[in-house]
C-alpha positions in Angstrom: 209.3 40.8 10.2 209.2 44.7 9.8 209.6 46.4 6.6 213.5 47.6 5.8 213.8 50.4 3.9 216.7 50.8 1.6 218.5 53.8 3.0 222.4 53.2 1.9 224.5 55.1 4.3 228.5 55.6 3.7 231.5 55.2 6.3 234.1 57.5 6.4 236.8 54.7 4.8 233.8 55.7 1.9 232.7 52.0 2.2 228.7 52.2 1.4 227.0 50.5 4.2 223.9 48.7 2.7 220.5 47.2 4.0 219.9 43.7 5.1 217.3 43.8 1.7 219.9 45.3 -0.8 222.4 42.5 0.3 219.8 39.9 -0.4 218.9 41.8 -3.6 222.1 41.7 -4.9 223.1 38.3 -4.2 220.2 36.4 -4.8 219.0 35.3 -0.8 216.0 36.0 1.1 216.9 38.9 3.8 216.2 36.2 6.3 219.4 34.2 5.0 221.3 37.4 5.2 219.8 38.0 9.2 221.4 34.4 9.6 225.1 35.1 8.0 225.1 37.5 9.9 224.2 36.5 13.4 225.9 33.1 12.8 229.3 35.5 11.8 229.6 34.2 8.5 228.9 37.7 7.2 230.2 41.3 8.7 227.6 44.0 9.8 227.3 47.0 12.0 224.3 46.9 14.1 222.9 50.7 14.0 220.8 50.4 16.9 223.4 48.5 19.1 221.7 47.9 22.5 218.0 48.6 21.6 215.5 45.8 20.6 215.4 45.3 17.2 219.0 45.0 15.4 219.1 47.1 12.4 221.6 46.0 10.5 224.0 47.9 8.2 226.4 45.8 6.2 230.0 47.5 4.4 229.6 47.0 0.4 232.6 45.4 0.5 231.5 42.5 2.3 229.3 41.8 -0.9 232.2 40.5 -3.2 233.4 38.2 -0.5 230.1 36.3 0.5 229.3 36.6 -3.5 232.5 34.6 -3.9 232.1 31.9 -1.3 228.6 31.1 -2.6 230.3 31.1 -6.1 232.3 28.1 -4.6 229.5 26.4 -2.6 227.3 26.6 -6.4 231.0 25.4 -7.9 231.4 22.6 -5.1 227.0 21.6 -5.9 227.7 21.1 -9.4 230.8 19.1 -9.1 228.8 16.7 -7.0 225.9 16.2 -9.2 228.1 15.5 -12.2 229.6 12.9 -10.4 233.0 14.3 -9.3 
């Protein structure tokens, strides 16, 4: 896959728009997991090159503390399991 750079660009609600590698940065994934949230719609994203080849993928900061909280209770959900409950 190409290189992303990390270019944060800003909305005019003044929601940042961040990379596909500075979601996976700050959540712990591998960009490829944030690619699949966010073709399978599990995650929200504005595609910046909307009808060309590549997507190039833009995704509102806000977006971060919502995804951040449903792996939170996937982890939660994980650990319940292995402790036997």
């Amino acid at each position: 896959m190409g290189q992303e750079t990390t270019t944060t660009t800003s909305r005019s609600d003044g929601n940042r728009l961040l990379t596909v590698a500075e979601v996976a940065g700050r959540i712990g994934v591998t960009p490829y997991t944030v690619r699949k949230w966010i073709k399978g719609g599990q995650l929200s994203a504005v595609d910046l090159n909307a009808g060309g080849k590549l997507c190039v993928y833009r995704v509102p900061e806000d977006q971060i503390e919502e995804i951040s909280r449903r792996i939170q209770i996937i982890d939660d959900s994980t650990e319940d399991n292995k402790d036997g409950g």
